[in-house]
C-alpha positions as semicolon CSV with decimal commas, in nm:
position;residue;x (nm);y (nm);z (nm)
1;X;11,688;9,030;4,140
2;X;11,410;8,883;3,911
3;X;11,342;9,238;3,800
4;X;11,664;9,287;3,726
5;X;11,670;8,943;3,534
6;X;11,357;9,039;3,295
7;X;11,527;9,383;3,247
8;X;11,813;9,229;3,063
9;X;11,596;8,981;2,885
10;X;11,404;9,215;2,731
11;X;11,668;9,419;2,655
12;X;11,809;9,110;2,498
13;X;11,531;9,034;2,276
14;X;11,493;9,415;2,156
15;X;11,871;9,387;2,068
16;X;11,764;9,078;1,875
17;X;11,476;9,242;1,708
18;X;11,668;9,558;1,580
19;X;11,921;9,324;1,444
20;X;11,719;9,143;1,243
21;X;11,488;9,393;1,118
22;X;11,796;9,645;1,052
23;X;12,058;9,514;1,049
24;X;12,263;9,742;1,202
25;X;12,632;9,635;1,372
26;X;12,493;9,820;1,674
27;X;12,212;9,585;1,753
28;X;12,425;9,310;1,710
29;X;12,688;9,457;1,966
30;X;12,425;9,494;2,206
31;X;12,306;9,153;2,161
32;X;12,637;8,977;2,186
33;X;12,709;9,184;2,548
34;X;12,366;9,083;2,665
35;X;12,430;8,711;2,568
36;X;12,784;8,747;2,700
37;X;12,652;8,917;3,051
38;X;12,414;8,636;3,100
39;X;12,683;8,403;3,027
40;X;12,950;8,531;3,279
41;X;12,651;8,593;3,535
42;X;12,502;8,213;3,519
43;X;12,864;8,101;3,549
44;X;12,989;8,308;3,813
45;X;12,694;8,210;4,011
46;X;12,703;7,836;3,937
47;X;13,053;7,857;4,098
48;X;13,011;8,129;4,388
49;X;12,896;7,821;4,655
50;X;13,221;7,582;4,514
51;X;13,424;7,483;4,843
52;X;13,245;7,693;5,100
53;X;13,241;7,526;5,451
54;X;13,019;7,675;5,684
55;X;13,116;7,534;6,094
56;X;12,925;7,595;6,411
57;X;12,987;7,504;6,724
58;X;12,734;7,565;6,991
59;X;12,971;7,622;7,358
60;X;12,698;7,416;7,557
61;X;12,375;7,229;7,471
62;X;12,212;7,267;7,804
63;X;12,113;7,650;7,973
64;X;11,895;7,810;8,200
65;X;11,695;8,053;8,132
66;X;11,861;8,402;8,209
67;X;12,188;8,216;8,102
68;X;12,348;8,369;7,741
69;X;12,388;8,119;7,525
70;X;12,654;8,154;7,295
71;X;12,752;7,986;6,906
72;X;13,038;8,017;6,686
73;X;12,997;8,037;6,330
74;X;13,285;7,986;6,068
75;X;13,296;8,031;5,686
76;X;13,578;7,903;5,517
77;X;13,642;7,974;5,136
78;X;13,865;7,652;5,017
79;X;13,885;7,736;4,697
80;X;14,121;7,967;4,447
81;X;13,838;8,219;4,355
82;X;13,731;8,515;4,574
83;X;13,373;8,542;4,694
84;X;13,171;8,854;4,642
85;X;12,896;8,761;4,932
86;X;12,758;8,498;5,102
87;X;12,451;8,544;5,284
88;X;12,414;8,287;5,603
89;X;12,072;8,238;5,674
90;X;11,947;8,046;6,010
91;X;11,637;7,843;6,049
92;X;11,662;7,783;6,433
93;X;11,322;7,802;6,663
94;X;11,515;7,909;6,950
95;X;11,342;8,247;7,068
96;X;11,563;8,536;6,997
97;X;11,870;8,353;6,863
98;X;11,992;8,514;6,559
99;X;12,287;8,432;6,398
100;X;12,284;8,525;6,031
101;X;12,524;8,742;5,853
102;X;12,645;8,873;5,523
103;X;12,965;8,799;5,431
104;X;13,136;9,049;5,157
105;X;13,464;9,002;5,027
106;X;13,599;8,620;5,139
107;X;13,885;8,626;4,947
108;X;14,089;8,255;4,829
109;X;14,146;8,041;5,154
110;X;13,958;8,302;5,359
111;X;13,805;8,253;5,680
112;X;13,517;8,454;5,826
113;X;13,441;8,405;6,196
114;X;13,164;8,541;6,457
115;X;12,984;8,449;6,734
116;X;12,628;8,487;6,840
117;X;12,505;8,504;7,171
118;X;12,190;8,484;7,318
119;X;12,012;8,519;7,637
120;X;11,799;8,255;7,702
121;X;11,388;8,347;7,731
122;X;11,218;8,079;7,744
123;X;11,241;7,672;7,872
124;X;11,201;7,403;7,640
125;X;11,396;7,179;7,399
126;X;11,509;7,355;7,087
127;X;11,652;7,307;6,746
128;X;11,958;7,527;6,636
129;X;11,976;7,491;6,226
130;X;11,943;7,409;5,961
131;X;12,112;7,650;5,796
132;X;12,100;7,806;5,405
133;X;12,408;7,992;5,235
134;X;12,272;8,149;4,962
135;X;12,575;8,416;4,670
136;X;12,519;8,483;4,341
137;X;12,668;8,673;4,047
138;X;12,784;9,095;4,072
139;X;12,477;9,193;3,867
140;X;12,250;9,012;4,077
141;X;12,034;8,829;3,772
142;X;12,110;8,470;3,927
143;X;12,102;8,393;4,299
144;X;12,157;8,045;4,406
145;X;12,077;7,901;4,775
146;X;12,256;7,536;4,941
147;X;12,118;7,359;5,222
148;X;12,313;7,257;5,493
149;X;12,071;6,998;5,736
150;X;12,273;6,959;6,060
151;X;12,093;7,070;6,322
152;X;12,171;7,016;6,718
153;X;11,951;6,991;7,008
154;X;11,930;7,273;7,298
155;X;11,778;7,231;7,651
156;X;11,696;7,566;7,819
157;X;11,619;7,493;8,187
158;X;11,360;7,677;8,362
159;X;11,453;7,934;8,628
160;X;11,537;7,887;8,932
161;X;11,554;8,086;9,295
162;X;11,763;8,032;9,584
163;X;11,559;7,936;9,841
164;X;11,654;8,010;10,228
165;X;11,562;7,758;10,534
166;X;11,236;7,718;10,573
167;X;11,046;7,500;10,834
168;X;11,024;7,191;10,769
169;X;10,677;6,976;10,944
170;X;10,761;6,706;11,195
171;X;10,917;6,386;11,081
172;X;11,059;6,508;10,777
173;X;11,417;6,628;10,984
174;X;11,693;6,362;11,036
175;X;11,597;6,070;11,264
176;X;11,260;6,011;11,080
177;X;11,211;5,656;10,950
178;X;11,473;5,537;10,748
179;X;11,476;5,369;10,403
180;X;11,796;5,212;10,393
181;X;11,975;5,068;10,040
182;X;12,324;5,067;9,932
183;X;12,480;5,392;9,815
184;X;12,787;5,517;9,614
185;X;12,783;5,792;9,838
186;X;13,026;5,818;10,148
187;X;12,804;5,853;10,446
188;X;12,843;5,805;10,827
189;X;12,620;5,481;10,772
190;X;12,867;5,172;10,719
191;X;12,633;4,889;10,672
192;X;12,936;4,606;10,572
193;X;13,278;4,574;10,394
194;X;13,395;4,359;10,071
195;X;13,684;4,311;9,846
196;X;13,838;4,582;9,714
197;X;13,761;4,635;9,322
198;X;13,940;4,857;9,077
199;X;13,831;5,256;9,078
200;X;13,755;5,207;9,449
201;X;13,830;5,519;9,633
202;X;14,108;5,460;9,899
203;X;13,901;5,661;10,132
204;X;13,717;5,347;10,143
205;X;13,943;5,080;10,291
206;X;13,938;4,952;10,585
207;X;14,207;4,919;10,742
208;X;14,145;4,647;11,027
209;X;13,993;4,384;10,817
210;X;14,289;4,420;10,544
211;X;14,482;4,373;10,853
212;X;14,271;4,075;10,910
213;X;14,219;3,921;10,613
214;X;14,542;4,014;10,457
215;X;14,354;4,170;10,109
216;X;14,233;4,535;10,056
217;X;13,900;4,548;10,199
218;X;13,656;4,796;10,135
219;X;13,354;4,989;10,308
220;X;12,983;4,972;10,176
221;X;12,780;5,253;10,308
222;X;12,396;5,295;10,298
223;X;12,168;5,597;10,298
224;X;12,112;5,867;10,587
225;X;11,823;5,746;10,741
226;X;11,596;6,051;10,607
227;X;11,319;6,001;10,401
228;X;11,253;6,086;10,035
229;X;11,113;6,397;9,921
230;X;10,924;6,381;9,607
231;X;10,836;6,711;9,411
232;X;10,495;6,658;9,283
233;X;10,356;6,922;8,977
234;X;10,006;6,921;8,874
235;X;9,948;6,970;8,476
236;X;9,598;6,988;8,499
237;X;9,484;7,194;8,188
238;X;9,144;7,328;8,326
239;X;9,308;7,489;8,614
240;X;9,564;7,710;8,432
241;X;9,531;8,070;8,376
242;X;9,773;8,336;8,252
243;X;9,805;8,680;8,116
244;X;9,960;8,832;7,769
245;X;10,368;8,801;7,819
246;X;10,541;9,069;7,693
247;X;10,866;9,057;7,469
248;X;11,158;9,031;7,686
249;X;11,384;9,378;7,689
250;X;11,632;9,353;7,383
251;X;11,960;9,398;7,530
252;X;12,185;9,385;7,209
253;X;12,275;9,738;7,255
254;X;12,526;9,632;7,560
255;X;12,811;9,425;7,530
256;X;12,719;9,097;7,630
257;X;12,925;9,078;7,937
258;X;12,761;9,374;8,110
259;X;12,388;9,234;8,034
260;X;12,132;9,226;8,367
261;X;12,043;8,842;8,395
262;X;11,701;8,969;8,518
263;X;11,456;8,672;8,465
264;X;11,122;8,754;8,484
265;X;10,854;8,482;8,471
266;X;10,559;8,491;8,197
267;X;10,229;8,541;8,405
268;X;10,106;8,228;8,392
269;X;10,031;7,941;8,657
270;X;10,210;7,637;8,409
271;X;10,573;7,883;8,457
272;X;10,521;7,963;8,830
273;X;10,475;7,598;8,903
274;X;10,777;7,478;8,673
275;X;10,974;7,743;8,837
276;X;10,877;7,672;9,201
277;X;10,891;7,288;9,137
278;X;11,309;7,345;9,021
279;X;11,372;7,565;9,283
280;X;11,260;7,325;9,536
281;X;11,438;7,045;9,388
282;X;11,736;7,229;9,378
283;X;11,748;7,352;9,726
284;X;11,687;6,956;9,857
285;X;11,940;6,826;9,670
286;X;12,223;7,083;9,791
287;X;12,065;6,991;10,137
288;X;12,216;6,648;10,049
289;X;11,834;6,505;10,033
290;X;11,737;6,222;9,785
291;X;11,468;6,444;9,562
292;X;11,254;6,267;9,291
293;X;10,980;6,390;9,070
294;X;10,636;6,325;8,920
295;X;10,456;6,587;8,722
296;X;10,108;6,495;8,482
297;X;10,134;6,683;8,171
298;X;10,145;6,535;7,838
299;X;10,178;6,219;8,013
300;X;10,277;6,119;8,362
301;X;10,652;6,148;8,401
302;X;10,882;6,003;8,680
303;X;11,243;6,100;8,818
304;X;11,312;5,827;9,063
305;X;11,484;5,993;9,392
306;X;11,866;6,048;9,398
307;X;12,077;6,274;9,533
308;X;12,376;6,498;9,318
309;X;12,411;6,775;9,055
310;X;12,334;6,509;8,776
311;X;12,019;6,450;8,934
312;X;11,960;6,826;8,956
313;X;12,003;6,816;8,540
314;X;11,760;6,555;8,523
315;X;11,443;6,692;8,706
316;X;11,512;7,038;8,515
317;X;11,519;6,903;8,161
318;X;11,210;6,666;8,244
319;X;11,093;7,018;8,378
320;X;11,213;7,208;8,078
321;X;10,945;7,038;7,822
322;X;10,656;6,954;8,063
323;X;10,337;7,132;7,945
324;X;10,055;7,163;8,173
325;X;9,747;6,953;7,938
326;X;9,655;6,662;8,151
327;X;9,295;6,623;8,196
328;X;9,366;6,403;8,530
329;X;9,219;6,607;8,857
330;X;9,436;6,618;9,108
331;X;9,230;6,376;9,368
332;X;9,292;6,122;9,075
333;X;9,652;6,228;9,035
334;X;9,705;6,131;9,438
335;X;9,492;5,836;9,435
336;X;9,716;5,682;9,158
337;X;10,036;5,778;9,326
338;X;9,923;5,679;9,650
339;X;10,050;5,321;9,674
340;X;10,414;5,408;9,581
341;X;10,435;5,675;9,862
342;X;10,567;5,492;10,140
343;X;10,575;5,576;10,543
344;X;10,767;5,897;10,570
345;X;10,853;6,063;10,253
346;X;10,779;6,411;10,212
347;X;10,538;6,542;9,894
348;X;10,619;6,887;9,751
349;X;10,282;6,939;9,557
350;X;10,199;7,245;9,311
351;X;9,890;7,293;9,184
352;X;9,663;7,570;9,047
353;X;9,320;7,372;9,153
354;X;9,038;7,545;9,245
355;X;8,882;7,203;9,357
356;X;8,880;7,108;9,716
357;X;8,736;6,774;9,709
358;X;9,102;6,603;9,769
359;X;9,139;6,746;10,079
360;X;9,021;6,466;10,231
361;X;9,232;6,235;10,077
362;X;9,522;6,456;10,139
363;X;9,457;6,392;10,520
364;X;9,432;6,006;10,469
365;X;9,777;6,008;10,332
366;X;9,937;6,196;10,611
367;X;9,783;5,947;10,878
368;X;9,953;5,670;10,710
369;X;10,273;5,886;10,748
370;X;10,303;6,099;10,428
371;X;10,405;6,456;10,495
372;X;10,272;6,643;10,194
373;X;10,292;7,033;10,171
374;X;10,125;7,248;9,906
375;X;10,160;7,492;9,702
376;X;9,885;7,651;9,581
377;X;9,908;7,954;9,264
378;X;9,690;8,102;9,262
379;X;9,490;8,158;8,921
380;X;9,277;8,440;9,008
381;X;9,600;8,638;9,025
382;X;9,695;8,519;8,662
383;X;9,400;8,651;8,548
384;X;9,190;8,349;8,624
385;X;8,827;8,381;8,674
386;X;8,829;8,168;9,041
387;X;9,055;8,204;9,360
388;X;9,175;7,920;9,507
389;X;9,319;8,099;9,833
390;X;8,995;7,895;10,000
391;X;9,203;7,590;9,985
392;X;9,493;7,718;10,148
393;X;9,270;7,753;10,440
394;X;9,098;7,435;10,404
395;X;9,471;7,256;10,411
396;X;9,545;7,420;10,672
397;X;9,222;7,283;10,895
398;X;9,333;6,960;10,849
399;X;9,700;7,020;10,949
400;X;9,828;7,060;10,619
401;X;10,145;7,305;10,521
402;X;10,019;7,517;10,247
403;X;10,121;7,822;10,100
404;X;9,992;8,057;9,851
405;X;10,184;8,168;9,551
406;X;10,009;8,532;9,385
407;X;10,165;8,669;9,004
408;X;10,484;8,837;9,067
409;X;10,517;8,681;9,405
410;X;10,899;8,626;9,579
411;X;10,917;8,292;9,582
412;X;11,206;8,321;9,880
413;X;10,949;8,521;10,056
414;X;10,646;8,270;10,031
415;X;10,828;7,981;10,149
416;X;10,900;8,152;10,466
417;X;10,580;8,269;10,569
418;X;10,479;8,126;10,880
């Protein structure tokens, strides 16, 4: 387009040139259709971008990776003049997404409409936009280029596998030692009844003491005595390893509906963990099981336990963005959690440590009553210089649960190993 642009200028100033020096009608034709070209092209381009709308709407905000994500984009042409193109250009970090397009021909009170979808690679918060529309004139000397700044938000949850039964250690089934407060939740645990309030379900009532009391009474229930199970994820940075990830398969050539959702994880300890951690979480909390979480990555975050799908969303968006750079060692990591583990709860821990000295610790916390199982991915199989496989063992001669998780391992498989 500049080329183009310096093409006529010159052209324009040897038009200019020959008319003065000769004089000549000719050179004067020429210069007039130069001057008149540049004209027509500034203008046409100074009004090729008047009442454009440009629309998206993203379907959902939150995915998982495997998932297609999928946006719809709309240009609109409000105003009485046709548009030659319109080029849509997006600025969103989210890996693979693509949605720009050329639009030719968007005639007066047009409407041009498509949708993008992509398949979800990779976890983590994202932005979609901002966006640029860029026309310009039919002899392409002027180009001009509007930014449009909304952007939105996108959470891509990590993957997650279905998990079958696996043994659980003693004192972790139902009957184990109770932490009883007051739940939303209907349960076989009545603990009292009250006044009826507004939104209570009717399922509620009880019947006798309305009888009684001659006013809608209600049931309060409290917790199945079953103790909490917290999943614990160890960020710290020394202990990761991983291997080059290759480009996921490009799967445009199929029509979206008949694309594989096969998720494979990068080769790295951080995304085994992450992955593990939401699968376990997940399978708990369809087990009905109050699951919390505490991972040490950029900073220590918490998930207080609860039970539900909404709870489910919350430990896989904290998991979505947690990044495995904590400089804490894991013996430090227990020692400062220790105090708010009480009798009876149940630790899920991941870690890639090759450091056994919190073994030790690990067996003071399950004499006071903590049941903590572990684990343990195994770097060396990422690439990693050390094993760690030593500390399954060591676990294990203190009558700890652990398990070790290799690259490409089934993560269905591991947790039923005996």
């Amino acid at each position: 387009m500049r080329s183009r642009r310096i093409v006529v200028i010159i052209l324009l100033i040897a038009s200019l040139a020959g008319a003065l020096i000769t004089g000549r009608p000719l050179f004067y034709t020429l210069l007039y259709l130069w001057l008149a070209l540049i004209a027509v092209a500034g203008l046409w381009t100074w009004t090729s971008l008047g009442r454009i709308r440009v629309a998206r709407q993203t379907r959902a905000l939150r995915a998982q990776v495997g998932d297609n994500l999928e946006e719809r984009l709309a240009v609109r042409n409000l105003g009485r003049l046709p548009k030659l193109w319109l080029e849509v250009r997006d600025q969103s970090d989210l890996p693979g997404h693509n949605p720009s397009r050329v639009v030719v021909g968007l005639g007066p009170h047009g409407e041009r409409v498509w949708v993008a979808r992509t398949k979800a690679q990779q976890r983590g918060r994202f932005r979609l936009g901002p966006l640029t529309i860029s026309s310009g004139d039919p002899f392409g000397l002027f180009q001009i280029t509007r930014n449009i700044a909304s952007t939105q938000q996108v959470v891509v949850y990590p993957a997650t596998t279905h998990l079958p039964d696996f043994p659980m250690p003693v004192g972790v089934a139902p009957g184990g030692e109770a932490i009883r407060r007051r739940t939303h939740y209907v349960t076989p645990n009545a603990s009292s009844v009250r006044d009826y309030a507004s939104g209570d379900s009717f399922n509620r009532i009880h019947w006798r003491s309305t009888a009684r009391r001659d006013r809608l009474m209600v049931k309060e229930f409290e917790l199945d005595p079953l103790a909490d199970v917290w999943v614990m994820v160890d960020g710290e940075r020394a202990a990761q390893a991983g291997q080059p990830h290759l480009a996921a398969e490009n799967y445009d050539d199929a029509p979206w509906y008949k694309r594989a959702a096969i998720v494979r994880l990068p080769p790295n300890t951080e995304e085994y963990m992450v992955s593990l951690a939401g699968s376990l979480a997940q399978y708990f909390l369809r087990q009905d099981r109050s699951v919390g979480l505490i991972t040490y990555g950029e900073g220590r975050e918490v998930v207080q336990p609860d039970r539900g799908e909404r709870q489910l969303n919350k430990i896989l968006e904290t998991l979505a963005v947690f990044r495995a750079v904590s400089r804490h060692r894991l013996l430090d990591v227990l020692r400062l959690e220790a105090d708010q583990l009480p009798r009876g709860v149940t630790v899920m821990m991941l870690t890639a440590t090759t450091d056994i000295s919190w073994v030790g610790f690990a067996q003071a916390l399950k004499r006071r009553g903590v049941n903590l199982i572990t684990f343990v991915v195994n770097p060396a199989s990422f690439g990693g210089v050390a094993s760690n496989a030593g500390l399954v063992g060591a676990l294990h001669q203190v009558g700890l649960p652990a398990y070790l998780v290799e690259n490409g391992a089934d993560f269905a498989a591991v947790v039923m190993r005996a």
